[in-house]
PDB file of N, CA, C and O in Angstrom:
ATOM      1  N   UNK A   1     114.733 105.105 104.049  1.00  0.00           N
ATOM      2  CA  UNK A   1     114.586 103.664 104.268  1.00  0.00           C
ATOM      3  C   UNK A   1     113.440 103.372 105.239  1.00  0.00           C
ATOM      4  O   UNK A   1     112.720 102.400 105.011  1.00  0.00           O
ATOM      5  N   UNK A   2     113.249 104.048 106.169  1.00  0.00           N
ATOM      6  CA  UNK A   2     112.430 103.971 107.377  1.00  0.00           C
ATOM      7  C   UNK A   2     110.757 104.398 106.548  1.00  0.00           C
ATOM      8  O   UNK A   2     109.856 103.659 106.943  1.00  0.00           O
ATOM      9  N   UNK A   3     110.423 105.215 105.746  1.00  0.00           N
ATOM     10  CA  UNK A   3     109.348 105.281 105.436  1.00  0.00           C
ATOM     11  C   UNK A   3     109.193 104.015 104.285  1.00  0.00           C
ATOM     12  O   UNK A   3     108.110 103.450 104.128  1.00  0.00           O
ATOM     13  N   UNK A   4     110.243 103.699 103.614  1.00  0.00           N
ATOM     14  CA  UNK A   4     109.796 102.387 102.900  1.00  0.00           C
ATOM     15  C   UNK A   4     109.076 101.174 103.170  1.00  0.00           C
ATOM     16  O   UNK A   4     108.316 100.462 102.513  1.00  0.00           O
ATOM     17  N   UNK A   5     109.754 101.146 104.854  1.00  0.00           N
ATOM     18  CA  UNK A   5     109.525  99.809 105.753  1.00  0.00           C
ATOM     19  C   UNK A   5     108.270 100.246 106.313  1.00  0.00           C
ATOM     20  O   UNK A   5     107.605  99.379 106.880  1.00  0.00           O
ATOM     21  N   UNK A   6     107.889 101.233 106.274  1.00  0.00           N
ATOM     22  CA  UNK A   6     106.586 101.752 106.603  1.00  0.00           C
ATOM     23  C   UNK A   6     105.265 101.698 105.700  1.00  0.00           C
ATOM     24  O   UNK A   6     104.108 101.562 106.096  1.00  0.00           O
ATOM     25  N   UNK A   7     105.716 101.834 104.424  1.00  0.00           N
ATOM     26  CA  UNK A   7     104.879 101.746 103.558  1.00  0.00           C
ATOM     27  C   UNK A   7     104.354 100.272 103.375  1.00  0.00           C
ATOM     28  O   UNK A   7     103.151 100.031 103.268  1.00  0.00           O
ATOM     29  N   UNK A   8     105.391  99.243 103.345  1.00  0.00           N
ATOM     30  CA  UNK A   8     105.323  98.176 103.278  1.00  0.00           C
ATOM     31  C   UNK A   8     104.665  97.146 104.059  1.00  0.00           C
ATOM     32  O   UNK A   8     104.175  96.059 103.753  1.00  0.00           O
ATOM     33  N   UNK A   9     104.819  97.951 105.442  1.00  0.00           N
ATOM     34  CA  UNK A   9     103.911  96.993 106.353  1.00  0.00           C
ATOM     35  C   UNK A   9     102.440  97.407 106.206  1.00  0.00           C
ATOM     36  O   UNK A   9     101.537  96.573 106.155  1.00  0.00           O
ATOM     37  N   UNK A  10     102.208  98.947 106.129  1.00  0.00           N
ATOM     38  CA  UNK A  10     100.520  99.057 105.509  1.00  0.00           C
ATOM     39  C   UNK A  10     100.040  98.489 104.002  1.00  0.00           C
ATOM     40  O   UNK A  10      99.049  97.835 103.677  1.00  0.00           O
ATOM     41  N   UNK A  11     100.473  98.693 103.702  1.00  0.00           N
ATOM     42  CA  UNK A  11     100.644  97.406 102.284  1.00  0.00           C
ATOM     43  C   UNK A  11      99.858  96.328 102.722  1.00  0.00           C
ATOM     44  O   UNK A  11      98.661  96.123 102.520  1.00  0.00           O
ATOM     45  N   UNK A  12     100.995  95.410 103.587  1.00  0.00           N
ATOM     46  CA  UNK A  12     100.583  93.911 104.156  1.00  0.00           C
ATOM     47  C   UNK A  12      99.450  94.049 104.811  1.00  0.00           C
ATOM     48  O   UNK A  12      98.599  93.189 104.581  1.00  0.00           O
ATOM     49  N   UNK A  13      99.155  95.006 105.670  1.00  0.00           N
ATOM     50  CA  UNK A  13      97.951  95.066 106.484  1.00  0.00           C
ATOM     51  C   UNK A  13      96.461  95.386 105.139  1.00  0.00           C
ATOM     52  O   UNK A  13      95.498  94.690 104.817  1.00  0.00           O
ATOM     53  N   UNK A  14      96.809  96.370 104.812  1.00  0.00           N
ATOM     54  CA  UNK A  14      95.689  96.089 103.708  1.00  0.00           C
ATOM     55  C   UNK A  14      95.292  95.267 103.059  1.00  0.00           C
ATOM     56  O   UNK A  14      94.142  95.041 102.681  1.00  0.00           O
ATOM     57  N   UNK A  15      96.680  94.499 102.788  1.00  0.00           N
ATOM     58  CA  UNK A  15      96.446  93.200 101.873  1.00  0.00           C
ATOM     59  C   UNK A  15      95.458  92.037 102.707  1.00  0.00           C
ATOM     60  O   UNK A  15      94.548  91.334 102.268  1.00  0.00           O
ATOM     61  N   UNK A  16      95.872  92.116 103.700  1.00  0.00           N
ATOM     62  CA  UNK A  16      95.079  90.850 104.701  1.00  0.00           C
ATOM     63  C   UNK A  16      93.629  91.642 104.950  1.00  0.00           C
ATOM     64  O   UNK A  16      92.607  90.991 105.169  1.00  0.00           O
ATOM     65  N   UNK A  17      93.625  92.699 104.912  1.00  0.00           N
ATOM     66  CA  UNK A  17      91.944  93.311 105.701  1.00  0.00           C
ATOM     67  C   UNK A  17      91.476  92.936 104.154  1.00  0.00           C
ATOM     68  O   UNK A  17      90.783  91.928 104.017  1.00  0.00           O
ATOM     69  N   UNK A  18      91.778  93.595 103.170  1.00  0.00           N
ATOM     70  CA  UNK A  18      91.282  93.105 101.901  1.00  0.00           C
ATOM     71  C   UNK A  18      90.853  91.666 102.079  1.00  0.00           C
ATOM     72  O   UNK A  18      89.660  91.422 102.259  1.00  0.00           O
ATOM     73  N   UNK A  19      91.941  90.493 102.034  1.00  0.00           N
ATOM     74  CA  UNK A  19      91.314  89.202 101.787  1.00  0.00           C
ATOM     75  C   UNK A  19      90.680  88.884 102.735  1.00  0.00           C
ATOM     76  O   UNK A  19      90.299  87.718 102.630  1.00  0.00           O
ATOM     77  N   UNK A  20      90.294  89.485 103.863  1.00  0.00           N
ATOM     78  CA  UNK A  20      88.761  88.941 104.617  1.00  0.00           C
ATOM     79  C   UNK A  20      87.947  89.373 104.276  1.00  0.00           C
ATOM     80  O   UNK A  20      86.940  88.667 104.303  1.00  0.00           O
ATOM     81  N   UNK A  21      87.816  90.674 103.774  1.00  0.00           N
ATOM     82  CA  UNK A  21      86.853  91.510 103.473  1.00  0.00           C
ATOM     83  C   UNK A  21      86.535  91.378 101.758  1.00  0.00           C
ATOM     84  O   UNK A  21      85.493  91.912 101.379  1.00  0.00           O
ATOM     85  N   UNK A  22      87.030  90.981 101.162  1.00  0.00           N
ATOM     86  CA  UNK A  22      86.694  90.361  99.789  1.00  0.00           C
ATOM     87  C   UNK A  22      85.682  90.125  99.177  1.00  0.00           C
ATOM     88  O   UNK A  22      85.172  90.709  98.221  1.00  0.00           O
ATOM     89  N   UNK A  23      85.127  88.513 100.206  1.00  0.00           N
ATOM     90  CA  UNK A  23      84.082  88.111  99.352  1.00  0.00           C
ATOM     91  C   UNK A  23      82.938  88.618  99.795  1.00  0.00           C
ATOM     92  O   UNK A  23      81.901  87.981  99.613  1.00  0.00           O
ATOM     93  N   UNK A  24      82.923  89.987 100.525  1.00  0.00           N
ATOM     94  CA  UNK A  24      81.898  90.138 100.786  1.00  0.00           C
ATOM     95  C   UNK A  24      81.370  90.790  99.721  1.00  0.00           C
ATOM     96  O   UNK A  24      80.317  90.682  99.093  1.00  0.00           O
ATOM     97  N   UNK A  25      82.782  91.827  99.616  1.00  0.00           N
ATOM     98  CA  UNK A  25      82.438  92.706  98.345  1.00  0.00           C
ATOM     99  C   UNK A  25      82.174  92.155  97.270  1.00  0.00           C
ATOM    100  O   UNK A  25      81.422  92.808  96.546  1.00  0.00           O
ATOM    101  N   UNK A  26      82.633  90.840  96.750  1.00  0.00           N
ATOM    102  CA  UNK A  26      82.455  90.784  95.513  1.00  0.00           C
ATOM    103  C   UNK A  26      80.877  90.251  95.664  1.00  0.00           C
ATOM    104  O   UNK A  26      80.082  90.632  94.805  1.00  0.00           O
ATOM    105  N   UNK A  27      80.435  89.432  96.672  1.00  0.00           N
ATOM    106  CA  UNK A  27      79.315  89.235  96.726  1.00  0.00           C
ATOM    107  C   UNK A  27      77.936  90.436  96.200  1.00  0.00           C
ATOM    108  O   UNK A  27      76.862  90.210  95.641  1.00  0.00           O
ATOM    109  N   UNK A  28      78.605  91.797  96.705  1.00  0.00           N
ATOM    110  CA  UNK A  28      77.497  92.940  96.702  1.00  0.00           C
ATOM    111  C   UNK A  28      77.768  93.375  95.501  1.00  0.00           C
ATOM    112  O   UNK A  28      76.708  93.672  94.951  1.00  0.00           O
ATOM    113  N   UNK A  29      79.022  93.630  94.559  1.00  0.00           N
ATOM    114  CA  UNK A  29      79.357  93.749  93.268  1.00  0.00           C
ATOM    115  C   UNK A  29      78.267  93.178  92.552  1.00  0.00           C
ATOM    116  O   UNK A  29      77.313  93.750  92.026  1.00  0.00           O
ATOM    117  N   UNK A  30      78.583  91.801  92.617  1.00  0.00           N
ATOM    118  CA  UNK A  30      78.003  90.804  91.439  1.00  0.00           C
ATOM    119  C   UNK A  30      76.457  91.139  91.368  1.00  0.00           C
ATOM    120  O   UNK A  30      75.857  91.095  90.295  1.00  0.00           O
ATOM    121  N   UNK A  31      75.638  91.587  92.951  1.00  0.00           N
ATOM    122  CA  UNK A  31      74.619  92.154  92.752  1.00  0.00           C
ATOM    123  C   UNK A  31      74.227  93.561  92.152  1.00  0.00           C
ATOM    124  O   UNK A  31      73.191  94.006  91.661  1.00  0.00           O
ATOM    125  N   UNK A  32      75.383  94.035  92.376  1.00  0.00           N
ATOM    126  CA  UNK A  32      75.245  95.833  92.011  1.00  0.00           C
ATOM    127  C   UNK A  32      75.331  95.399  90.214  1.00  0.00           C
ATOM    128  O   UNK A  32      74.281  95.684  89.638  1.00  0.00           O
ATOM    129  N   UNK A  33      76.223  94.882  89.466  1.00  0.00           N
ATOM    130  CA  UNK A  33      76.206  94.383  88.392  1.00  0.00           C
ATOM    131  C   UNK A  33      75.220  94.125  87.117  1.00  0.00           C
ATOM    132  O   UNK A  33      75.355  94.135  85.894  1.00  0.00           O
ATOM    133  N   UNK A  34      73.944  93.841  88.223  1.00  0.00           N
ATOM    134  CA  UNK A  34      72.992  93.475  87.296  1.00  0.00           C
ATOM    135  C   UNK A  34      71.945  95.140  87.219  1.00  0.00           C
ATOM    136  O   UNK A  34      70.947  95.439  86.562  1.00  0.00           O
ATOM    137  N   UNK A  35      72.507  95.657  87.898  1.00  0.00           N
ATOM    138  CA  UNK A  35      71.860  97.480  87.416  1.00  0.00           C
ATOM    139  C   UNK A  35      72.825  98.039  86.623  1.00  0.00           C
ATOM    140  O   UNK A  35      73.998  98.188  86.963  1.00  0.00           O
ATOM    141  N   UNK A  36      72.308  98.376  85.481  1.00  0.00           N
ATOM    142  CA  UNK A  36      73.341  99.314  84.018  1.00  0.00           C
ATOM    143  C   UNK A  36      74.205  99.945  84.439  1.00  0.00           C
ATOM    144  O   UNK A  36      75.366  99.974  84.030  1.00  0.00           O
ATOM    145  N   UNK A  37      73.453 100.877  85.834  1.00  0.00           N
ATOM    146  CA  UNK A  37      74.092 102.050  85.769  1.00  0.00           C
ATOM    147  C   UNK A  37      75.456 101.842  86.880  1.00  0.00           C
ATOM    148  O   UNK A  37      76.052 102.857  87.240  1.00  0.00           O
ATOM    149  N   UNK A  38      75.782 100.835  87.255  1.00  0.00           N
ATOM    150  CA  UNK A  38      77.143 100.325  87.834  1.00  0.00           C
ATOM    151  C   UNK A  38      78.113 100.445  87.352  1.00  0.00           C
ATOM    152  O   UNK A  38      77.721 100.228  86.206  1.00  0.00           O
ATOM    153  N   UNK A  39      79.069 100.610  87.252  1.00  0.00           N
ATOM    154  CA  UNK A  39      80.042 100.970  86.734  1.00  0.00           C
ATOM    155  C   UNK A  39      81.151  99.593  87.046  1.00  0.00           C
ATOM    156  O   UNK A  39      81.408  99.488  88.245  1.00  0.00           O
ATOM    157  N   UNK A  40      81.698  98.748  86.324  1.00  0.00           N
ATOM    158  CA  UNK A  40      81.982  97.772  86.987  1.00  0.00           C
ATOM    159  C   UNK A  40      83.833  97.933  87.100  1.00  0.00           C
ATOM    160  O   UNK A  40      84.438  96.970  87.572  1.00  0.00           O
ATOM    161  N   UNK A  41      84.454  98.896  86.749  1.00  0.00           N
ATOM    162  CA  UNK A  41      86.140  99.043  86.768  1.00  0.00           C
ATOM    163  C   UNK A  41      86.449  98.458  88.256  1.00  0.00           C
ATOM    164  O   UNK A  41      87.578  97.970  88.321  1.00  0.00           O
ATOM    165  N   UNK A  42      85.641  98.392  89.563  1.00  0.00           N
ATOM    166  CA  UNK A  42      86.275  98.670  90.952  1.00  0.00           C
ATOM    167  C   UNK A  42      85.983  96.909  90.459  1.00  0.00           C
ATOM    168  O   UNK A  42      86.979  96.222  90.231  1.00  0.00           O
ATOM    169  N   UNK A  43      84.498  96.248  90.317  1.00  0.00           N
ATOM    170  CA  UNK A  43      84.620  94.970  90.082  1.00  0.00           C
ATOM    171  C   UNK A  43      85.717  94.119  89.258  1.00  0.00           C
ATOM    172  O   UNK A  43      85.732  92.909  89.482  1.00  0.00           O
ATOM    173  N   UNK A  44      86.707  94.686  88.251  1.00  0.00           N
ATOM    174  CA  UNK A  44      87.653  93.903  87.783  1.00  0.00           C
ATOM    175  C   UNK A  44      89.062  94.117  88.455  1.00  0.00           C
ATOM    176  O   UNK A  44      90.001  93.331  88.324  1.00  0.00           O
ATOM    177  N   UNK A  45      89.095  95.564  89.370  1.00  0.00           N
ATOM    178  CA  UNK A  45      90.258  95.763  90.312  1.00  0.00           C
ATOM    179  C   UNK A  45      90.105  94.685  91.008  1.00  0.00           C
ATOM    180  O   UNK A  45      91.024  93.871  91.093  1.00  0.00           O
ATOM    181  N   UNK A  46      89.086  94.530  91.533  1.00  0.00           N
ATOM    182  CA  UNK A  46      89.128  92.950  92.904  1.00  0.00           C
ATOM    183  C   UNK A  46      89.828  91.743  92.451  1.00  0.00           C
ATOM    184  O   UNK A  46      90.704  91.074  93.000  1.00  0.00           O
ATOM    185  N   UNK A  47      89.124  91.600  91.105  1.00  0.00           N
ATOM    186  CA  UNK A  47      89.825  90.379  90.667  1.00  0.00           C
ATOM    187  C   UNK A  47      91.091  90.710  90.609  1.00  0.00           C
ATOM    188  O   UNK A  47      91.741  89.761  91.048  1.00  0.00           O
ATOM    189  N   UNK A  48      91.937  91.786  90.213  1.00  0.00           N
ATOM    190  CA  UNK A  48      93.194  91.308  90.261  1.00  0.00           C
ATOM    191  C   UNK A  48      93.889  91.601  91.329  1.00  0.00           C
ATOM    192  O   UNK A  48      95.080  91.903  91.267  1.00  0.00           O
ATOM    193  N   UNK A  49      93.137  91.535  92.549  1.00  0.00           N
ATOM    194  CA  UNK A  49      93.840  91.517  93.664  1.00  0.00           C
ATOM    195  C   UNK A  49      94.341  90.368  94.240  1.00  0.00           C
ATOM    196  O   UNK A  49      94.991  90.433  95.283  1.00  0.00           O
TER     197      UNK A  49
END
């Protein structure tokens, strides 16, 4: 039980460093995007974050 409640609060903490840290990324994505050789799978993970 104790590592569940553990898992869960790094969870939440990621979740919030993620949504500050977001639009930065998607900002540098959308630029990386327009070179072929990008690979864009990490760009459609964001969105469904």
């Amino acid at each position: 039980m104790i590592k569940i409640s553990i898992v869960k609060i790094i969870k939440k903490e990621l979740k919030s460093q993620i949504a500050e840290i977001a639009p930065f990324l998607c900002a540098n994505i959308e630029k990386k995007i327009e070179s072929p050789k990008f690979i864009s799978k990490p760009y459609f993970l964001l969105k469904c974050i």
